[in-house]
Steps between C-alpha positions, in 0.01 A plus 500: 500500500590202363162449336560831305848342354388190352240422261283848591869699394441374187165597441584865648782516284289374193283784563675797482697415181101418380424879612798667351439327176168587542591871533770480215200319280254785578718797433585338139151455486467866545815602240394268216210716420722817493606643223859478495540183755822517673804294270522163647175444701416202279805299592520607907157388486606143386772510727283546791245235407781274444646572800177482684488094360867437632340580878228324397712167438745596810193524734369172349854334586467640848159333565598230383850437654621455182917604476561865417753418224295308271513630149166641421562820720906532394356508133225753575721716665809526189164551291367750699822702534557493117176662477611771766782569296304499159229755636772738649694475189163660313430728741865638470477496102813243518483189285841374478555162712116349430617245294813372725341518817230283316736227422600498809174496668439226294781273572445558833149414482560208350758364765246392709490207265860401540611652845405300827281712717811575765663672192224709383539704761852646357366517169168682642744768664716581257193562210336719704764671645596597146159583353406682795869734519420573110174595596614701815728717287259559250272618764796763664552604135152617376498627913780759400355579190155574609574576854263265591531374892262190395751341302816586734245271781499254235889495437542496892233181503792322207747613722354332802457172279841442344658569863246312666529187271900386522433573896226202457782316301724543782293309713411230272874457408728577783242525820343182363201650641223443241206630702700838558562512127174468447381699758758806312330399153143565650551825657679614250256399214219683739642820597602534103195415353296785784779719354454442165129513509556876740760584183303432249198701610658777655700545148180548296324711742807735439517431129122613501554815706771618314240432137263737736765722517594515129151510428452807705777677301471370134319432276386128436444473066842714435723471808550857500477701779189672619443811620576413834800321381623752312503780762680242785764451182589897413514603879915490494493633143300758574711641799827501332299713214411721782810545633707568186221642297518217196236465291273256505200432195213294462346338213095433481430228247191410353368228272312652235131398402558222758100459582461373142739255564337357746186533358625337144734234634362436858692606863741218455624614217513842639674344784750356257571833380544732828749217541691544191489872579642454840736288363655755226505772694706260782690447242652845374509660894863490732496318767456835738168594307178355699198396293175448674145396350282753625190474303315257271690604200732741637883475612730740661865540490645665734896596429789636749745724367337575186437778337153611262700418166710150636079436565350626190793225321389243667152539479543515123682153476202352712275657281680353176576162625110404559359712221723273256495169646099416517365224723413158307294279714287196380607589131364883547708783441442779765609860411598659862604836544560745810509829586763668774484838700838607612603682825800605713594684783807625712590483846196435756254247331126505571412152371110609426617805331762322286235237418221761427763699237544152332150421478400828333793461217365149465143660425688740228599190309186377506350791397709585238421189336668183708803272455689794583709624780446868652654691818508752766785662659466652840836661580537701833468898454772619631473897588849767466497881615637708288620856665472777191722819611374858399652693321662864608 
């Protein structure tokens, strides 16, 4: 046993920081050749190298017999943290602090110059303590926002250090017990960084499940829904029209002579303008309507409590807004127009019926000559007796 504690411990311990870095580096490996890589990865991936370094050096000191407090791992450590702090602060979308904490990583970095090596120690606390709290609450903040468990295991690993660290001060200061202080620092510097490193990965493995997820149900060059999407979104909508026999309506909207668009201007400029399509029509809806992409060039709307004319108003002022507001891209002026079938319905909703009404008044408009809008009504028959009396 005691062979396993001295200089072999370190090696062991060496090790599996070496293979969770290793892990970390191949996963970003992975990411960086995705197409949206999780916000971030480039600064958790210098944290971990840097990190990685600091072991590196504390291992060295180990072999060596060299004293734990020197300098050279007190200053990688504030650096390190500040780093923690920076890439959480990006991954959050929260900038505010970068430049303050940076003085004072700086100052404190440059102590080492001026403070004996006894001293650092206080100075090597404090830093960290206060880069890696900022960074901790970060963390728990984008963890509420995103519901994200990765970076709530990251906020707990902050929360172990800037407990764990005036415990090691304790020691140091009242215990006079340096090798217990330093015994507190270690632990707590390895648990953190396995917890950080757990964090980290388990938070974009969850980021990228829940992109599966959106991509499942959206669609990726507008955003809008898909038709997948759109059917999980109407589900309450469409019972309450059920039960209280509302209307609802639907709106088919297609972009006229798009093929020679594409074939004129090229797909990304076609791309450019199903996005400025999607984008008006987003535009003019309510926040209860549901818009979905569910064709190359084709939207639907889909709109609760709505009746055919409410429909045929507002498929009008889609119409107008892009017929009179052409597309200019590259210094080219691009003439888009759409046509719009109309539908509506009471009560119980058949979804593929609704859809198929809207699609055939969208094939009116283009028929009867385009950049127009045309619609169906399909109102429920509703059958009365009528008793006729003979007379004497």
């Amino acid at each position: 046993m005691e062979q396993i504690f001295t200089e072999n411990w370190a090696t062991m311990h060496l090790g599996l920081i070496f293979s969770l870095t290793l892990a970390q580096m191949l996963v970003v490996y992975v990411l960086s050749d995705s197409y949206s890589p999780p916000a971030g990865l480039g600064l958790y991936t210098v944290y971990f190298m840097t990190a990685l370094i600091g072991w590196i050096t504390v291992t060295l000191q180990q072999s060596t017999s060299a004293p734990i407090g020197a300098n050279l791992p007190s200053v990688t450590a504030m650096i390190n943290s500040y780093i923690l702090f920076a890439a959480a602060g990006q991954r959050a979308g929260i900038h505010q602090g970068r430049i303050i904490l940076g003085v004072i990583c700086l100052l404190a970095t440059l102590s080492m110059f001026f403070l004996p090596s006894e001293h650092m120690v206080y100075a090597h606390c404090a830093a960290v303590t206060l880069f890696v709290g900022a960074a901790g609450a970060l963390c728990a903040i984008r963890s509420i926002r995103t519901r994200n468990v990765g970076d709530a295991i990251i906020a707990y690993a902050a929360l172990l250090t800037v407990v764990g660290l005036p415990v090691a001060l304790y020691y140091l200061a009242v215990e006079n017990n340096p090798s217990m202080s330093q015994t507190v620092i270690f632990g707590i510097y390895s648990w953190s960084f396995a917890l950080i490193t757990i964090g980290f990965l388990a938070s974009v493995l969850i980021e990228y499940q829940q992109h599966l997820s959106h991509l499942a149900t959206e669609d990726p060059l507008t955003r809008l829904l898909n038709r997948r999407g759109l059917e999980d979104a109407l589900q309450v909508s469409f019972a309450h029209a059920t039960r209280h026999g509302h209307p609802t309506a639907a709106i088919v909207a297609d972009i006229d002579h798009f093929k020679k668009v594409n074939d004129n201007f090229g797909h990304d400029t076609g791309d450019q303008v199903i996005r400025f399509v999607a984008n008006s029509i987003q535009h003019l809806c309510r926040g209860s309507d549901v818009v979905a992409r569910t064709g190359g060039e084709e939207f639907l709307l889909v709109l609760p409590e709505t009746d055919l004319d409410a429909a045929r108003i507002l498929a009008e002022r889609i119409r107008a807004m892009i017929g009179e507001q052409p597309l200019h891209l590259d210094g080219q002026r691009i003439a888009i127009t759409i046509s719009l079938g109309v539908a509506c319905i009471e009560g119980d909703i058949d979804l593929d019926h609704l859809i198929q009404e809207a699609d055939q008044a969208m094939y009116l408009a283009k028929q009867g000559g385009r950049n127009r809008v045309a619609s169906v009504e399909n109102k429920p028959v509703r059958i009365r007796s009528t008793v006729i009396k003979e007379q004497a």
